[in-house]
C-alpha positions in Angstrom: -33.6 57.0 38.8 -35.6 60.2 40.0 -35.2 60.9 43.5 -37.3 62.9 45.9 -38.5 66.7 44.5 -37.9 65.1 40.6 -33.6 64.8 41.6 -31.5 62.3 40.1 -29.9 59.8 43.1 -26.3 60.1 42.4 -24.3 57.0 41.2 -22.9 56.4 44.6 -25.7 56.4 46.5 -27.1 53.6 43.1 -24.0 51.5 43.9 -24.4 51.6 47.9 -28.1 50.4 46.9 -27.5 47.5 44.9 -24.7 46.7 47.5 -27.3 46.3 49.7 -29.4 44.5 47.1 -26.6 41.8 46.3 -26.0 41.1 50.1 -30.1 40.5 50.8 -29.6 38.2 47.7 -26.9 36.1 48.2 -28.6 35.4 52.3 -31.8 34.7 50.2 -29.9 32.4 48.1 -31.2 33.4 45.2 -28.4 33.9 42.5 -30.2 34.3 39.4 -31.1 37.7 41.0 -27.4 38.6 41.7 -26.6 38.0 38.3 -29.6 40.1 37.1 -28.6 42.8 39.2 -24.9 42.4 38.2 -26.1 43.0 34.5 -28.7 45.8 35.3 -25.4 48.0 36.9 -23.6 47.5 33.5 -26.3 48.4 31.7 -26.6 51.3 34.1 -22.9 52.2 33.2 -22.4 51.9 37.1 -19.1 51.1 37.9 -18.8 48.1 41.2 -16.6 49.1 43.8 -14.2 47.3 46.0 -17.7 46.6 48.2 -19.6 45.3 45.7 -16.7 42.7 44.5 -16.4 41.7 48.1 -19.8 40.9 48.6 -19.8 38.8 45.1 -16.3 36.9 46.3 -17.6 36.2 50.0 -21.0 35.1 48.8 -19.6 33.5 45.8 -17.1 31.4 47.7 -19.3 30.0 49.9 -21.4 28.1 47.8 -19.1 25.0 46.1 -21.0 25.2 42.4 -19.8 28.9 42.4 -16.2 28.3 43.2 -14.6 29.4 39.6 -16.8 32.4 39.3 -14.9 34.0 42.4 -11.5 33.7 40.6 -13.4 35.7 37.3 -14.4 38.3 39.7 -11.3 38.7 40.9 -9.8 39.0 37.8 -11.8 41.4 36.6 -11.8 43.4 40.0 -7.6 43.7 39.2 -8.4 44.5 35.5 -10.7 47.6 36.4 -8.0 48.9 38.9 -10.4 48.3 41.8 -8.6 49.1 45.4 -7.8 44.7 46.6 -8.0 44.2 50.0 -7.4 41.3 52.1 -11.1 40.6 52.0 -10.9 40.6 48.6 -7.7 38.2 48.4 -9.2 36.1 51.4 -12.5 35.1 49.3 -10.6 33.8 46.2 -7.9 31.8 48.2 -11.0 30.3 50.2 -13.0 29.5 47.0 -9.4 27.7 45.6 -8.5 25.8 48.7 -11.9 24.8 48.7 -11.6 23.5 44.9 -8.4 21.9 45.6 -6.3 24.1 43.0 -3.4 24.8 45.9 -1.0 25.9 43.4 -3.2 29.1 42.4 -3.1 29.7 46.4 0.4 29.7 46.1 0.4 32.0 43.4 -2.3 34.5 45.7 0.2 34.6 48.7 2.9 35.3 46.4 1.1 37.7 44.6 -0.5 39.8 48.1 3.3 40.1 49.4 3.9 41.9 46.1 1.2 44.0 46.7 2.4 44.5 50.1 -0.9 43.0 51.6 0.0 40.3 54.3 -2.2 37.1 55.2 -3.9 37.1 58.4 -5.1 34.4 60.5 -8.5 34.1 57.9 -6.3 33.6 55.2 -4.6 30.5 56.4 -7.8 29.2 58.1 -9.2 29.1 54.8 -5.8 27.3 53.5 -6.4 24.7 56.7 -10.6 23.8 55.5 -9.2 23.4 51.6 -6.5 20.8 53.0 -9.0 19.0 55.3 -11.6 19.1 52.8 -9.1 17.1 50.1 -7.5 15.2 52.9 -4.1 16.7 52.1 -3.7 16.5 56.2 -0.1 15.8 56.0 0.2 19.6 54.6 -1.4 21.0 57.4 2.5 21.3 59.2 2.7 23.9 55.5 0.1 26.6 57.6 2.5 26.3 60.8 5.3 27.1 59.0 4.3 29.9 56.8 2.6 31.1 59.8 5.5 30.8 61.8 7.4 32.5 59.0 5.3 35.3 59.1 4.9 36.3 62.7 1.2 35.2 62.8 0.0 34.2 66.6 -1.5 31.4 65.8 -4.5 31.1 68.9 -6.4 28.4 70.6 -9.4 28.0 67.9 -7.0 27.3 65.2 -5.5 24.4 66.6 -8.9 22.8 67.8 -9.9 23.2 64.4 -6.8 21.5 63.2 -7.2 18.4 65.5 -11.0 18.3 64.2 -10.0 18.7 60.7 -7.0 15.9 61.6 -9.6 13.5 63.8 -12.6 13.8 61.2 -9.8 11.8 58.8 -8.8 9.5 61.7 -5.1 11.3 61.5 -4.7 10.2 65.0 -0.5 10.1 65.2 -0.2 13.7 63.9 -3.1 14.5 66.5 -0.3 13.2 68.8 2.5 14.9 67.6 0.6 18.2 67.7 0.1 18.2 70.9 3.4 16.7 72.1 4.7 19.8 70.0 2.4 22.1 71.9 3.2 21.2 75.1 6.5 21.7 74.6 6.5 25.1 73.8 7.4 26.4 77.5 5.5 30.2 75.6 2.3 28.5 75.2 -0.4 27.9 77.8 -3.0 25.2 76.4 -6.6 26.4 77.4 -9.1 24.3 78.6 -11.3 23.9 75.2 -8.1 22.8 73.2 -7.3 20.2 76.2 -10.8 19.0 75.6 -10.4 18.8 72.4 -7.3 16.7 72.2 -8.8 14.3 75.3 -11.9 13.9 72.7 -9.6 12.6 70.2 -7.6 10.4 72.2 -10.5 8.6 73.9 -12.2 8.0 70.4 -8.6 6.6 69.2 -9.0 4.5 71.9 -5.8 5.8 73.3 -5.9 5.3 77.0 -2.2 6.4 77.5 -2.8 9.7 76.1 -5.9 10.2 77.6 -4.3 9.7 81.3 -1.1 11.4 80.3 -3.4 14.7 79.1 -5.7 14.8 81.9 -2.2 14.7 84.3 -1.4 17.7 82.5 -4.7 19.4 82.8 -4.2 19.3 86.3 -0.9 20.1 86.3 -1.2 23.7 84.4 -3.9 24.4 86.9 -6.8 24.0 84.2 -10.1 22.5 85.5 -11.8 20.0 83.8 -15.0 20.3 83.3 -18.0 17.4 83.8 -17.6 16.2 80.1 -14.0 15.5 80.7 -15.0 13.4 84.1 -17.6 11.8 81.9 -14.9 10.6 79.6 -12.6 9.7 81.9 -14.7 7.4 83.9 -16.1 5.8 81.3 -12.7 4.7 80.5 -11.9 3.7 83.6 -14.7 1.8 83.7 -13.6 0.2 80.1 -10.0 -0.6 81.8 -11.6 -2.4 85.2 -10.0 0.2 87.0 -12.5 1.1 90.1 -9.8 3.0 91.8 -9.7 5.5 89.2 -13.8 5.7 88.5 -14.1 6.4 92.6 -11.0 9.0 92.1 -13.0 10.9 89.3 -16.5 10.6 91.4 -14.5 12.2 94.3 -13.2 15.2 92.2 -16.9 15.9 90.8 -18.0 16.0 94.4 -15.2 18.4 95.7 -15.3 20.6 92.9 -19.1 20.4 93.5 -19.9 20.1 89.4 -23.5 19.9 88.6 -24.3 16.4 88.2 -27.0 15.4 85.7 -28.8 12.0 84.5 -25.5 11.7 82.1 -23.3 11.5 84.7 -24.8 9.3 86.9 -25.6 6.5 84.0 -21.9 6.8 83.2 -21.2 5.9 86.8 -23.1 3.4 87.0 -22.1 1.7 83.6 -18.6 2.0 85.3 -19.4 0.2 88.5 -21.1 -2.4 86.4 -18.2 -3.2 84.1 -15.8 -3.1 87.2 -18.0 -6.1 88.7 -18.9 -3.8 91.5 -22.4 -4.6 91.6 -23.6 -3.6 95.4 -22.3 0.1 95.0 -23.8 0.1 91.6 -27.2 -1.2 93.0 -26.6 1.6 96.0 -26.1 4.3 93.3 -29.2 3.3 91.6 
């Protein structure tokens, strides 16, 4: 292609161009044009680099109709000698986690530590969304351990994303367990989203035990709830008849002086109401 003042754009700068072209494609979902473009650099005799595959895997692998094509690409990115990263190893073990074929993720791990590439915390989130996705939850303890094997900090997002992935197929007893096993590791301080996340499963379990047990803890490791933990909690209370406990959570949203909206105070009153205290509910009003 000429170039300013009649010069020819050198083959780099042609393959940093359609790099860019593929990207704006694949956000424009329009993949007839990335194959298009794919078949105008071979006829070009331009030669993809570890970019260009990247950007094919990533956008590849997240659209489910395109999962085999990110295996061929990565196939053909090994054939051609083209530098692998972890992006690159990443995408594929995403788009086969995603398709359910866990023995070919097998096979990737095995074959990065050959490579001496290591899996990072993406890789195994990627594992974790293939397992949910096929409801193979009781596997999930597989990502811990290789994890574990590995050295890899696992941090607080990863294990609400586990009890999400573990609620959403109503996996409520290893929900449990997990955090049981959490808080006994004396190394680990839970934060406060991860609390809420487990006090969210436990009250839609219907697990009022729990839910009392983790909000004692909260308060224990010095974590303050926030309103949508009071919200829960007296709504439960409520549920169990157990007025002490609504007026104890009313008290601690008025010392720790939380912003109280039309939410909170139709829970309240709901929980007055089912407790048969019907003046203070008609005093609330």
């Amino acid at each position: 292609s000429p170039g300013a003042a009649g010069q020819r754009i050198l083959p780099q700068r042609l393959i940093a161009l359609y790099n860019n072209l593929l990207q704006e494609c694949f956000r424009g979902e329009c993949y007839d044009l990335v194959e298009e473009a794919r078949a105008t650099m071979q006829e070009g005799r331009l030669s993809p680099n570890s970019h260009t595959y990247g950007i094919l895997m990533e956008g590849y692998s997240a659209v489910p109709k395109f999962q085999n094509k990110v295996l061929d690409i990565f196939e053909e990115m090994s054939n051609k000698k083209v530098m692998v990263t972890i992006k690159s190893y990443n995408a594929v073990i995403r788009s086969r986690a995603l398709s359910g074929d866990f023995h070919v993720v097998d096979q990737l791990l095995q074959r990065m530590e050959s490579e001496g590439i290591s899996p990072d915390m993406a890789t195994f989130r990627f594992i974790l969304r293939g397992y949910g996705a096929h409801k193979r939850y009781a596997d999930i303890d597989r990502c811990f351990e290789e994890m574990q094997r590995r050295e890899i900090t696992v941090d607080m997002s990863f294990y609400s994303e586990v009890v999400t992935i573990l609620m959403s197929g109503d996996a409520f007893e290893q929900v449990a367990g997990l955090y049981q096993r959490l808080r006994q590791d004396s190394n680990l301080s839970l934060s406060r989203e991860l609390f809420e996340t487990f006090l969210h499963a436990f009250t839609r379990a219907g697990d009022h035990a729990r839910t009392k047990e983790l909000y004692k803890d909260m308060k224990a490791c010095g974590v303050q709830p926030s309103l949508e933990v009071f919200l829960k909690m007296i709504a439960m209370c409520g549920y169990l008849d157990d007025f002490k406990g609504v007026q104890a959570m009313e008290a601690e949203v008025n010392a720790n002086k939380l912003a109280k909206g039309s939410r909170y105070y139709t829970e309240l009153l709901s929980a007055y109401i089912n407790c048969r205290m019907f003046d203070g509910a008609v005093e609330l009003y």
